[in-house]
C-alpha positions, -999 to 999 in steps of 0.1 A, spaced: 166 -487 -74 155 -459 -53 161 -452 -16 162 -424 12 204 -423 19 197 -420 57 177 -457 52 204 -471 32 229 -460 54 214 -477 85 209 -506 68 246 -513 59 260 -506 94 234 -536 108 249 -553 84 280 -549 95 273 -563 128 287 -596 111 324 -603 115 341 -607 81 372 -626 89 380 -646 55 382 -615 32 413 -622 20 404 -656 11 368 -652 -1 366 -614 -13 335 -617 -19 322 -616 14 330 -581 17 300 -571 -7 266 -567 10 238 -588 -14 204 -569 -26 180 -594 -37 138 -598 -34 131 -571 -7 161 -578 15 197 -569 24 218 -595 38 255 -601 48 274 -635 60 308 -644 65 297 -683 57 289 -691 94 267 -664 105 239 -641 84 224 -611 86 192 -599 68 173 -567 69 140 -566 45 146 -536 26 111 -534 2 132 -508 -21 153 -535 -35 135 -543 -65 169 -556 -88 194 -580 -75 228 -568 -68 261 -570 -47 270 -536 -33 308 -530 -24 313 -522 14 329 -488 -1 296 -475 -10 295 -465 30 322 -437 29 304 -423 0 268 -429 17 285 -412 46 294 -378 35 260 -372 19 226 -357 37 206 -385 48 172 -370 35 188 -371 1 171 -394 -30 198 -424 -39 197 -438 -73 218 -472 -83 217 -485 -111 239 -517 -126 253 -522 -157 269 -558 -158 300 -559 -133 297 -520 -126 273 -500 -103 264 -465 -105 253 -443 -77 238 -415 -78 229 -391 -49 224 -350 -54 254 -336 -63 274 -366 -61 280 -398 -87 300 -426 -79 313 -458 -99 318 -496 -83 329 -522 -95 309 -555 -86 309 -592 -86 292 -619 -102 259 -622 -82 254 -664 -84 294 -664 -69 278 -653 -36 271 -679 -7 237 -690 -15 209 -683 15 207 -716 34 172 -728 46 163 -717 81 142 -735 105 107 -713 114 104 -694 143 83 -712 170 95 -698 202 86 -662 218 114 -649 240 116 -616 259 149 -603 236 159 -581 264 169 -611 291 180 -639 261 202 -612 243 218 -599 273 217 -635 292 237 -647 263 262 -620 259 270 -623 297 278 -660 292 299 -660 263 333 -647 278 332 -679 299 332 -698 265 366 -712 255 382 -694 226 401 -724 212 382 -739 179 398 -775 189 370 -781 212 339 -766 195 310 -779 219 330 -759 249 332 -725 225 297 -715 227 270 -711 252 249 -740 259 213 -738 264 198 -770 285 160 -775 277 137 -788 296 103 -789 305 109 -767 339 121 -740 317 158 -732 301 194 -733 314 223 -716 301 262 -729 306 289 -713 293 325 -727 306 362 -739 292 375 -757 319 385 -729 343 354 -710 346 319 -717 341 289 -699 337 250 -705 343 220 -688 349 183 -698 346 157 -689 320 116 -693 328 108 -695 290 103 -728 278 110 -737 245 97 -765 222 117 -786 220 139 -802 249 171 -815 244 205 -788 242 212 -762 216 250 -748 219 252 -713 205 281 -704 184 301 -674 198 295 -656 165 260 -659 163 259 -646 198 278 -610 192 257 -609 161 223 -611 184 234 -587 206 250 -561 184 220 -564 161 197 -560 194 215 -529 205 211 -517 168 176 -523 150 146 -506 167 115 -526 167 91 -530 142 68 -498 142 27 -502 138 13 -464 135 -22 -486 145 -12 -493 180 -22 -467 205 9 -445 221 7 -459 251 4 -499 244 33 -489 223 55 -476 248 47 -509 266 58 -530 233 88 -512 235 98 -514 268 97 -552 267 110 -561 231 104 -597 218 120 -620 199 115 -654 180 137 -678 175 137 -713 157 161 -743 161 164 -776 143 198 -801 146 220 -777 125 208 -741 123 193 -717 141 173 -682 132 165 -651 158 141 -627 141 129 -594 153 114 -560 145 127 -561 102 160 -579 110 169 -616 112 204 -635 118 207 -671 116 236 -697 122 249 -730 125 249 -745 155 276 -764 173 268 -806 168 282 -827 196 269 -831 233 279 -803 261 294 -817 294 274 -819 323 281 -783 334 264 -788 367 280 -814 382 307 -785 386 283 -768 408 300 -768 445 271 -780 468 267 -753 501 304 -745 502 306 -745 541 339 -710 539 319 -681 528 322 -645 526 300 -616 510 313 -584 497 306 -552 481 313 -556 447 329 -523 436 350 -522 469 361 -557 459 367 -550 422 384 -516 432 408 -542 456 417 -565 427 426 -535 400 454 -523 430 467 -556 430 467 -563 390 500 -544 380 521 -567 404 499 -598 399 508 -594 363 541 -592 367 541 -628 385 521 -652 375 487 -634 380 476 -647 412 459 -631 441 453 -647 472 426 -644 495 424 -645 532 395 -638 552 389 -636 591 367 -618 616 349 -594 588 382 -587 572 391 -598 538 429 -596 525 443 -596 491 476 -600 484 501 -606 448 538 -610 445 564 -607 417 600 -612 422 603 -584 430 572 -565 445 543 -572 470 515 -554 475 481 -566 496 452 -545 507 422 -552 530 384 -549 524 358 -556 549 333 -586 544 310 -611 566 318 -644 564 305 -678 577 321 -709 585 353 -693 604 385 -684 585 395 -693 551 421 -689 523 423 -697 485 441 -680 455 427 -671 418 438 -654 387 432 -621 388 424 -619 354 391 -641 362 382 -615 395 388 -585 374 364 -597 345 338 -609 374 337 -581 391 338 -554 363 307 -530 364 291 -554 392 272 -536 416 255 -549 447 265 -578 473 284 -611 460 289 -642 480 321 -662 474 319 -700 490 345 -726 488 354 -761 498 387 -756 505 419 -733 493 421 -766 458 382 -766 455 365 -744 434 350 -713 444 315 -698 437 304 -666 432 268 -658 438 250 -622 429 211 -637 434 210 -638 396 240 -657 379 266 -685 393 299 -684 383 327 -711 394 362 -703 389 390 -726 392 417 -720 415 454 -712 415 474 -741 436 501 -717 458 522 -726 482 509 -707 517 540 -718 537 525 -737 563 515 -772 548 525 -802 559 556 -816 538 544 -849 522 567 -870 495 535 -867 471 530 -829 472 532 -811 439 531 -773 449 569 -762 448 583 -735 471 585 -704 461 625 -693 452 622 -662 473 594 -651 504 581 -626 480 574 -642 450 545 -661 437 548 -698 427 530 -705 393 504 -728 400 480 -748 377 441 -741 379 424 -778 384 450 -801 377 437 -831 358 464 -859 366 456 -865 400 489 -890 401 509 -869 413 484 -859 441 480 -866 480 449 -883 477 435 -853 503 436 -829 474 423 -855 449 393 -858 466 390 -821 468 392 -819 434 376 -848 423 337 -827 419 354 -796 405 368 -822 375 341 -840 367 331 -818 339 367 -815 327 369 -853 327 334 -855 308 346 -833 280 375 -847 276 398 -821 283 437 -824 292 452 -794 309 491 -796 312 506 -784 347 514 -750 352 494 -745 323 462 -723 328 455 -715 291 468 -748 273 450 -767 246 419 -789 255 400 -808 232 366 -816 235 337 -842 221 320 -824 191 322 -810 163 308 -775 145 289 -776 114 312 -766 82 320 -733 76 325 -734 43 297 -743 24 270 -766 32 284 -791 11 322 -792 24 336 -817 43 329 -813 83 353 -791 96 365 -799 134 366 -835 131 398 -839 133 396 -825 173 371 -852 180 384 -882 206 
């Protein structure tokens, strides 16, 4: 085999755009497979595949090739060459020596649906990469840890959400088929990494101009059946498993006209949030808000610090209150740019967050303000000094212990949690939740279905 260094070289870093994380348990994983025209890489649940027309001999090239490929001039001539479990590279000046593994102990190719819908890969790549960090991270409840796209004849809707945040935007392309498709998180930072990576397919026949215009909106084509999934563009192509089981009904979560709004600059907000994260941290990472009369305040307590500021808004529907994780506003807020509206219910309701484009719900912290009415059934405790922050639970789902006031307030921000299943213990924000479904094996194709065991 024959091949340009520079070619080979960019090559294995798309490649790489796929996560190895069982190399100690499957070594073989680390070895990128040549065979009929293409280059391809997997780590059993996702794979990548670049046609590559010099490949012309099987083979399993060692990821240690790069740091040999890397220190030689890219317009140089490599030759490699195998001779049973040892590969020999050649380039210029330099000769190198592998060793290799036995080509049929490499996860075989699985069979990927065709391609049947034409996206513009711009808006689906970055749509899905803005949903995913809503996605829960916890592999107990699979459906929940990837972003759900909701098909329909109207066009496409995509959910992301794990039980304190949620996530949805809408999509005019309409795809073939309607039902759901729930994108694993891996297959999603493969997509977009690969996007940001592999140029498009060049045609030398296409005048200059309509090829600046090809560029500038960059397509993609993806298929889908009941348990894999394929994107393909330009000479690239990375197919998945998809996540079995049936996503919650993300939109009853959806607060209806919150009548307590407010809009804000978004950097002045964000910049207001990263003043308060420091002592937030230190407590139990809440931040209240209080608006009135075109002035918003933000405030977090430790034990031993305070520290509030004040940023100026217009709201509607006179004053209001309510209290989130700071982690939540910082990563809502980061690199936003423009006007956002914030609506709630009430201070135990859920708040949304409108840009024009996106809707985000987030969950929020149950504080004690200090004026509440005492009631035998209450379940915020006071805080053991003025200064500090209770630690509150985000969307409690035992109502028992509940005024039936904030059960009721609650009762439309849980339906989704309720729906999937999930249990959150108090004072928990991050605890384990498991949800209906299941994702596909990822072993191999014939394993026994991994997941099950976190079905109800």
């Amino acid at each position: 085999m024959e091949i340009k260094v520079r070619k080979l070289r960019d090559t294995l870093s798309l490649l790489e755009t796929v996560p190895i994380k069982k190399a100690k348990a499957m070594p073989i994983l680390t070895y990128f497979l040549l065979r009929d025209g293409k280059a391809s890489a997997t780590n059993l649940e996702v794979r990548v595949t670049v046609e590559l027309p010099e490949v012309q001999e099987a083979m399993l090239l060692p990821s240690a090739v790069q740091e040999l490929l890397a220190t030689v001039p890219g317009d140089t001539l490599a030759q490699i060459t195998r001779d049973g479990l040892q590969l020999t590279i050649a380039c210029g000046a330099s000769k190198a020596t592998f060793a290799t593994k036995v080509l049929d102990d490499y996860p075989p190719a699985p069979d990927v649906p065709e391609a049947e819908v034409h996206l513009d890969g711009d808006r689906f790549t970055t749509l899905l990469a803005k949903a995913l960090p809503y996605a829960a991270t916890d592999d107990t409840r699979p459906v929940l840890s990837g972003v759900s796209l909701f098909l329909d004849e109207d066009g496409t809707r995509v959910f992301a959400g794990d039980g304190f945040r949620m996530f949805y935007q809408e999509l005019p392309e309409r795809f073939a088929k309607t039902g759901t498709l729930v994108i694993p998180a891996g297959m999603v930072k493969a997509m977009a990494a690969m996007w940001k990576k592999a140029p498009p397919r060049n045609n030398p026949a296409v005048d200059a101009v309509l090829a600046q215009l090809a560029i500038a909106r960059r397509m993609l084509d993806l298929g889908y059946d009941d348990h894999r999934m394929v994107a393909k563009w330009g000479n690239v192509s990375v197919d998945s498993l998809v996540i079995e089981g049936t996503p919650p009904s993300f939109r009853q979560l959806i607060p209806k006209e919150p009548p307590q709004k407010f809009k804000v600059f978004a950097p002045d907000f964000g910049l207001a949030v990263r003043r308060l994260k420091d002592v937030a941290s230190e407590g139990s990472g809440i931040v209240r808000l209080e608006w009135n009369d075109g002035t918003l305040k933000l405030s977090a307590a430790s034990e031993e610090n305070k520290v509030e500021t004040e940023v100026n808004v217009t709201s509607e529907g006179g004053p209001g209150r309510i209290a989130f994780n700071y982690r939540y506003l910082l990563e809502y807020f980061k690199d936003r740019q423009g006007m956002v509206e914030v609506g709630i219910s009430s201070g135990s309701a859920p708040g949304l967050f409108l840009d024009g484009r996106c809707q985000v719900v987030v969950m929020p912290m149950f504080v004690s303000w200090g004026d509440e009415p005492k009631t035998a059934d209450a379940q915020v405790v006071a805080p053991e000094s003025p200064e500090a922050d209770t630690v509150a639970t985000a969307a409690p789902v035992d109502g028992a212990a509940q005024g039936q006031a904030e059960r009721d307030a609650v009762t439309e921000a849980t339906a989704v949690v309720a729906e999937a299943q999930v249990t959150v213990p108090a004072g928990k924000p991050e605890a384990t939740r498991k949800a209906r479904g299941k994702r596909k094996p990822k072993t191999k194709p014939q394993a026994q279905e991994a997941g099950a065991e976190g079905q109800e």
